[in-house]
N, C-alpha and C positions, 0 to 999 in steps of 0.2 A: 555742267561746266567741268567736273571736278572727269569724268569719262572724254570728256575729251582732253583737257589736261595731260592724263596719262597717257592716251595713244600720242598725244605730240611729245610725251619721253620716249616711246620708242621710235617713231619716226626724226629723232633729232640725238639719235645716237644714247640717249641717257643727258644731252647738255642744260634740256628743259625740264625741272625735275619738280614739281610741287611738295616733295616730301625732305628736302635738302636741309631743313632746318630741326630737323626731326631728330631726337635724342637717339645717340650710338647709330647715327646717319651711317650708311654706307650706299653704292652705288647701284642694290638691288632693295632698297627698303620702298621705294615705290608701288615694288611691286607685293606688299603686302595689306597695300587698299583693295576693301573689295566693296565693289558697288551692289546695292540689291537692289534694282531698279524697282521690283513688285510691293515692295517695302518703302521706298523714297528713303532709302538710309544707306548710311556708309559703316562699313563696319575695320578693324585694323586686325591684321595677325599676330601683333606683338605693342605692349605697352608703348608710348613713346613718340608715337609715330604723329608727327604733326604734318596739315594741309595751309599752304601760305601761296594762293592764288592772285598775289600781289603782282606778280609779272603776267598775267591775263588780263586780270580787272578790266584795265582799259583797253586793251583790244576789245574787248567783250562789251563795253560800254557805245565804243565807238559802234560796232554793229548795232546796236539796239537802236541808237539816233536815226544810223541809216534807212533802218527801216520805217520809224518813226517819218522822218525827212518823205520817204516814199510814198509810207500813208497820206501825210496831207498833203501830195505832191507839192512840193519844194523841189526842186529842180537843180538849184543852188545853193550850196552855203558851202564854209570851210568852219568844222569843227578845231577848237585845239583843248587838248586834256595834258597842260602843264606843260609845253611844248615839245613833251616826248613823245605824243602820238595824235595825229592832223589827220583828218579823216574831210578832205577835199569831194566833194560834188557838183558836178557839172562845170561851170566857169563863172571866173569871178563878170561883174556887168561890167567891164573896160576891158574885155580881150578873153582869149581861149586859157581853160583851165585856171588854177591859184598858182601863182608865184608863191614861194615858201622860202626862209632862207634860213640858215643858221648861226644867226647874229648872233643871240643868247647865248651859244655854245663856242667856246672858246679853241676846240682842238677843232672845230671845223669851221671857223667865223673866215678866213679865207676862200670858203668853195663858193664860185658862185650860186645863185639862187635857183632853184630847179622847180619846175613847172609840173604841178601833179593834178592830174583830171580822172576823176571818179576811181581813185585807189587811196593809198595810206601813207603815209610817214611816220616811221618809229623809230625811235633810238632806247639805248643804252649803253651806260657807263661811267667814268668816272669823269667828273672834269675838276678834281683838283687831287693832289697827293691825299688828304686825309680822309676824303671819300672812298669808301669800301664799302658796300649797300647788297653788291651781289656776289652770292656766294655761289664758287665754283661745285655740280654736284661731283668732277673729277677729282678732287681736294677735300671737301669740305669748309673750304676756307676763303676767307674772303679775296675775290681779286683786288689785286693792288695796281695802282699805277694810272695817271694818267690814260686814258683809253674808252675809245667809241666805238660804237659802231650804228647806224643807219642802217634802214632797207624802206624801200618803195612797192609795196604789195598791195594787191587787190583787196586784200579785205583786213582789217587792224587786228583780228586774234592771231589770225598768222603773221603779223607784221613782228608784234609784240614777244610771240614764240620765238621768231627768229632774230630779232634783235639781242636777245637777254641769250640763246643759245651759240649764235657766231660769236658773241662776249665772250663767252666761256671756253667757247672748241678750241680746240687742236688744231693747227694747219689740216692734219688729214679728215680729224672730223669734217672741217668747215666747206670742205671737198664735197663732201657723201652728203651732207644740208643740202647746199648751197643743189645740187641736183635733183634731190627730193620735192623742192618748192618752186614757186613761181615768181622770183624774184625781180621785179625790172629794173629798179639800181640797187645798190649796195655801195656803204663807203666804209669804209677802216680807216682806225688811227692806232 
């Protein structure tokens, strides 16, 4: 987990960062995890340096189900992991794919409801002012502000990666993502 992590910070500009919460943080402390796969250990370059796989977990959760779902051929179901991340298989038994909507969420409880078959839905971000949970690895510091953001992907690690990273990016970053991945919808607030 923790090896692929890291290649989704460089492939995501540095927006997805596992090491962001890590004492005297800066925007290359990432890169002083080193993995020793022959060892099953991780090892740090420097004191300090913390791993917070919390913006993964549930992508990574979702995949495991999937597979699970496959082994004992399940054919359908709609997973939800706190309704940040929906991991949709096959269709619901009253019509093509899961209807999914974003009642609970308040900055997007006006979109209509969007139809997902055998991909993901994730979000992140804030839905109230005193919520500040993810920290920018640009900053340091927590984003503030009402703000969301969704994506609709194939598989929930990368839904997860990119939800918590277009949070974070820069217009221009969100650019260089947004073309990196496979993204079939995406909403901002």
């Amino acid at each position: 987990m923790i090896e692929t992590a890291l290649l989704y910070s460089e492939k995501t500009c540095g927006c997805f960062d596992i090491s962001v919460q890590s004492r005297n943080y800066n925007q290359d402390t990432w890169q002083g995890i080193n993995l020793l796969p022959e060892l099953t250990s991780v090892s740090f370059q420097q004191s300090g340096i913390q791993v917070d796989l919390s913006g993964f977990l549930k992508g990574y959760a979702l995949e495991k189900i999937r597979n699970l779902l496959s082994e004992h051929t399940i054919k359908d179901a709609l997973i939800n992991l706190g309704n940040s991340s929906v991991l949709a298989v096959g269709s619901h038994p009253y019509g093509e794919g899961w209807k999914v909507g974003f009642d609970n969420n308040p900055v997007f409880a006006s979109r209509p409801e969007i139809l997902l078959q055998d991909e993901c839905l994730t979000t992140s971000g804030n839905n109230t002012t005193d919520r500040k949970h993810i920290i920018s690895p640009l900053t340091g510091q927590p984003v503030e502000g009402i703000k969301y953001v969704a994506v609709v992907t194939p598989g929930g690690v990368e839904g997860e990666v990119l939800s918590t990273s277009l949070f974070v990016a820069t217009t221009a970053q969100r650019s260089k993502i947004v073309e990196s991945f496979p993204i079939k919808n995406m909403y901002l607030s």
